[in-house]
N, C-alpha and C positions, 0 to 999 in steps of 0.2 A: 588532355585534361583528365588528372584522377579522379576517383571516386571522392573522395575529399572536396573538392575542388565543387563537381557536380555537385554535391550536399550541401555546401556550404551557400553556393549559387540559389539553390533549389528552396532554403531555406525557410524564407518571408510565405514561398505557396504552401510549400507543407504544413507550416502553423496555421496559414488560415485554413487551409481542409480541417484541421482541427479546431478550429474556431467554431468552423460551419456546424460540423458536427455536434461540439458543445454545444450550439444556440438549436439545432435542431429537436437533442434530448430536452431542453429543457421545455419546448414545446408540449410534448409529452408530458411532463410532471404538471406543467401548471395547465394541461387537460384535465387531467386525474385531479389535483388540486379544486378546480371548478368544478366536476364532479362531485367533489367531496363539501362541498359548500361555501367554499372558503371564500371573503373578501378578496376582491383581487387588489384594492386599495393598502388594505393593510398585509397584502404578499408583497407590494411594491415598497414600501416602507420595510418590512423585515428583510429584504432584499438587498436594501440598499446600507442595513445598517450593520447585516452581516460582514457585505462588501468592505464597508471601510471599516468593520475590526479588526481584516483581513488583510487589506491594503495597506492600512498607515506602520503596522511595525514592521510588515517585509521591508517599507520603505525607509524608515528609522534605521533598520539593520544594515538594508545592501545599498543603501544612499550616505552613509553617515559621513563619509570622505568628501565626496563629490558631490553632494546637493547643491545646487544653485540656489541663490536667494530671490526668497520668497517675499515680491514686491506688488505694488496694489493693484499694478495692470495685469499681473498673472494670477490673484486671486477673483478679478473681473473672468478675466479667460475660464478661469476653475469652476466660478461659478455658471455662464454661461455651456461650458463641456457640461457639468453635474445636471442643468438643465435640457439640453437637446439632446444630449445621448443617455441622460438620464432617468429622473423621475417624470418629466412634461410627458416622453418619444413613451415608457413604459407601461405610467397610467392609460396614456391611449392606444397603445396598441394592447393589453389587456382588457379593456374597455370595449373596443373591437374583436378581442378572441370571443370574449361570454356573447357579445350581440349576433355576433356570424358563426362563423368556425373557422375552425383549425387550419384545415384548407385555402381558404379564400385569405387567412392572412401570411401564408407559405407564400400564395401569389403576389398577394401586396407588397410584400419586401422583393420583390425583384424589381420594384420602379426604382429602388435607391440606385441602382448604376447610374438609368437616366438620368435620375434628379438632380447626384451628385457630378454626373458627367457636366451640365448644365449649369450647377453651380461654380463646378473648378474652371472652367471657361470663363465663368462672369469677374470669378477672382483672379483669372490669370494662374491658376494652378496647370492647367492645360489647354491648349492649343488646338483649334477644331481645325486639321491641316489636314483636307479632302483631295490634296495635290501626290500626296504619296500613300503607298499601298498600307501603311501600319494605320496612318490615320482614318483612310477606311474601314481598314480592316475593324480597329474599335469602334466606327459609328455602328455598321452593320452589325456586328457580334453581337452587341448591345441589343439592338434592337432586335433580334434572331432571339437573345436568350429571353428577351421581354417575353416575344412572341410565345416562346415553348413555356413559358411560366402560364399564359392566357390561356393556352391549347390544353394544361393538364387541368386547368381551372374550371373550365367551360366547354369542353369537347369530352364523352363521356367512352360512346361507343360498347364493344363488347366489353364484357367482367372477363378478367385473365388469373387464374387459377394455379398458381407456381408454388403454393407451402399448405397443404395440407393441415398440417399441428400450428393454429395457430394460440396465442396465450389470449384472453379477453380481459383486462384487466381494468374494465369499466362495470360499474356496477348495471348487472343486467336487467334492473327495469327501466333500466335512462335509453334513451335512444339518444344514439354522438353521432350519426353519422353528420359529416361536416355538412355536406348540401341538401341532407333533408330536413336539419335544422335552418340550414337558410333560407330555405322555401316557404317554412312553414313560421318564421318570424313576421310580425307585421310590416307593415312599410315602414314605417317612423323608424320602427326600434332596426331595421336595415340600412334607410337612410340614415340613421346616428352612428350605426357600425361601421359603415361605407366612408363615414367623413373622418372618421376616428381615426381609422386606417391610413387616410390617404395622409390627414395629420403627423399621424406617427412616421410614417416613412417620409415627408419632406423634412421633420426635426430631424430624424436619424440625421440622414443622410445631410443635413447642415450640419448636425456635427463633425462629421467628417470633413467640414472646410474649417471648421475652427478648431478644433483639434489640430491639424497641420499649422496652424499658428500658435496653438498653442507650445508646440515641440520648437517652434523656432524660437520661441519666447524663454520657458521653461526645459530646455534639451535632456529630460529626464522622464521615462517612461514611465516607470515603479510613483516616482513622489508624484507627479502629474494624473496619474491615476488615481492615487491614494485622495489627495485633493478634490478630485473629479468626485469621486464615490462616497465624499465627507459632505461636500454639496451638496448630492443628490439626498444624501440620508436624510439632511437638514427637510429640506424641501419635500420630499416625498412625506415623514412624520408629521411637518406641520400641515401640512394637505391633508391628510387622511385623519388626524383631531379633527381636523375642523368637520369634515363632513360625515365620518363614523361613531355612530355616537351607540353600538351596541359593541360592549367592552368585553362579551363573550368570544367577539371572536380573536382577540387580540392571543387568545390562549394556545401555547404550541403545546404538542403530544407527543408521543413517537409514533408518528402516523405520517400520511403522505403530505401533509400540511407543513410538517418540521424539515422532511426531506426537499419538499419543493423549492424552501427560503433559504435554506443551507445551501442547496447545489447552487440556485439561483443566484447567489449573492460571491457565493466563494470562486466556482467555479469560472460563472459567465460575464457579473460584471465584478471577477476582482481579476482572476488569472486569462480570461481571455481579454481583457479589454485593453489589459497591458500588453498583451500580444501584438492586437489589434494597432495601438498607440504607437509600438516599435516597426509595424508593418508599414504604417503610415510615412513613417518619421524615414525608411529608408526606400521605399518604392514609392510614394505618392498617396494619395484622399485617393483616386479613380483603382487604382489599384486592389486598394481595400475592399472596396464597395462591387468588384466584378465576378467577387465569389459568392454571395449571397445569390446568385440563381440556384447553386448546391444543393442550398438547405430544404427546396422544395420537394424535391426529388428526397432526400433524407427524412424529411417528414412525410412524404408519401409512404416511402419503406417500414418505417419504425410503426405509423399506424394502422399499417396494414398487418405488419405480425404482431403487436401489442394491443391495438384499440379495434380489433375487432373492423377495420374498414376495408372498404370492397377498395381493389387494384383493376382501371380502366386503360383500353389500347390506349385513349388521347394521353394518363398519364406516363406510358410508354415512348409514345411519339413526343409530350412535351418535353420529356427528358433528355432525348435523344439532342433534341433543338437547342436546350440550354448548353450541353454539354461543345455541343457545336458553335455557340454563340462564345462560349466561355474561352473555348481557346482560342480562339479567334482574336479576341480581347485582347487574351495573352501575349499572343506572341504579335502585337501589334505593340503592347509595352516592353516585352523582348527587344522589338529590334530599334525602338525608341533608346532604349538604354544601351544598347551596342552603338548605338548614332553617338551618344553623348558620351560614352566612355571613351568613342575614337577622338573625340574633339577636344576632353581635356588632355588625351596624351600627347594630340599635337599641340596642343597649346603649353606642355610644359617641357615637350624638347624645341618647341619655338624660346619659351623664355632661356631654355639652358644655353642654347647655343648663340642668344643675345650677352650672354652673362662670360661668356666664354670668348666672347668677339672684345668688350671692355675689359677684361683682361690683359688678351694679348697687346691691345693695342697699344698703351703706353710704354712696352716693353722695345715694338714700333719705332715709337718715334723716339726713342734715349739712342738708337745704334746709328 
């Protein structure tokens, strides 16, 4: 196999390591954003409506041949996507960054494997087959990468000292550290952070079973997004009138509030989610959803040389677990996909050689 071949192969992972990553920075901004005061209601809304100024003429442009039509059961599907992967999953997992931290919601998105693993089972996306080594291999992984997401969460240990220079780019009379603002929040406002969380991550991760019907529906990445993100705009703005009623802060600057809703919207839900949507559409919902242990470990790094947070052995050791849990995943949907690529090549030199038997046949019986 050439390099070619490997890339090509290799494809669908490397965009989500890029995926992860994007979703990991923008953790980051909309820190700095909270920081800076910002509604996180009306980040959600400028977010979503950057998104689809973004989304719909890419999709105008490189859909204008091949668009499928746009029928009422796929703008159900649109609406339902712009909702659970939307503004519903956004509002509350921002809802939960300001209540908790940063940290503890790095954790929370690693339920989405389970969740979604759990769902694509219930839908018949995947097959819980404990009889051969792949379909272990992804329960275990799974639940290995859970675990190392828990371990960087809640296991602290020694402070580990690797960057010297590092940048602080929180304002220094705020205290960010992620767990000692969770400590020192009250119950309520924990317990409201806590549900919001776990909120958001079973919407995500539904959307990831509706989305895979959405692509069967609508077989269009670009317009399917564009859609999605036209949705969510709708939905997010009318949520946020209704319950924002200081019209100050609607105002952008060139500060980290304009940078937040721009990266936020262009980047994560316009150019990654279409990423995201094509990932789906050629590996599977479980697929998608197995790289998000990543981003914990990426938001550990980035807040550690930008926000000024302390780096612990558990987050070491948690890492180590995800990254072990992760391939494991993998190469369990690896050899998933080798199983099934052998069976349609036999399945279509089974039909050739059916095809080639009626053929000769009549040729047979005329001598």
């Amino acid at each position: 196999m050439n390099m070619k071949k490997v890339l090509h192969t290799l494809k669908p992972d490397i965009l989500m390591v890029f995926v992860q990553i994007a979703f990991s920075a923008v953790n980051v901004v909309f820190k700095l954003a909270i920081n800076d005061g910002m509604s996180m209601r009306i980040a959600s809304a400028y977010r979503f409506a950057f998104a689809s100024a973004f989304t719909v003429p890419v999709a105008l442009i490189f859909d204008r041949k091949k668009r499928p039509k746009i029928t009422w059961r796929v703008l159900i599907l649109a609406f339902l996507c712009g909702l659970f992967g939307g503004s519903l999953f956004i509002n509350l997992y921002l809802e939960a960054l300001e209540l908790t931290s940063a940290t503890f919601m790095s954790a929370m998105v690693n339920l989405n494997p389970a969740i979604t693993f759990i769902l694509a089972i219930s839908f018949g996306f995947e097959k819980l087959n404990l009889k051969v080594a792949e379909g272990r291999a992804k329960v275990i992984g799974t639940i290995i990468g859970i675990s190392g997401a828990m371990v960087m969460t809640f296991f602290r240990g020694i402070e580990i000292n690797i960057w010297s220079s590092k940048i602080n780019l929180m304002h220094p009379h705020q205290n960010q550290n992620g767990h000692v603002a969770l400590h020192h929040a009250d119950f309520r406002s924990k317990l409201l952070g806590i549900s919001c969380a776990i909120g958001s991550s079973c919407f995500f991760s539904s959307w990831f079973i509706i989305q895979a019907k959405m692509n069967a529906e609508y077989p269009s990445p670009r317009s399917s997004t564009a859609l999605m993100t036209t949705m969510a705009a709708i939905q997010a703005t009318a949520f946020t009138l209704c319950v924002e009623r200081d019209w100050n802060q609607w105002k952008l600057g060139f500060n980290i509030r304009l940078l937040t809703v721009v990266y936020s919207g262009i980047v994560v839900s316009g150019i990654a989610v279409v990423i995201i949507a094509w990932c789906i559409k050629k590996r599977g919902p479980l697929f998608a959803s197995v790289f998000n242990p990543l981003q914990i470990l990426l938001v550990d790094i980035a807040a550690y040389l930008t926000l000024d947070e302390k780096l612990y052995l558990g987050s070491v050791l948690g890492a180590v677990m995800i990254v072990c849990g992760l391939y494991m995943v993998l190469w369990g949907n690896a050899q998933e996909l080798k199983k099934k690529s052998r069976l349609v090549a036999l399945g279509n030199t089974t039909r050739g050689e059916s095809e080639n038997v009626e053929v000769v046949s009549p040729a047979l019986r005329s001598q």
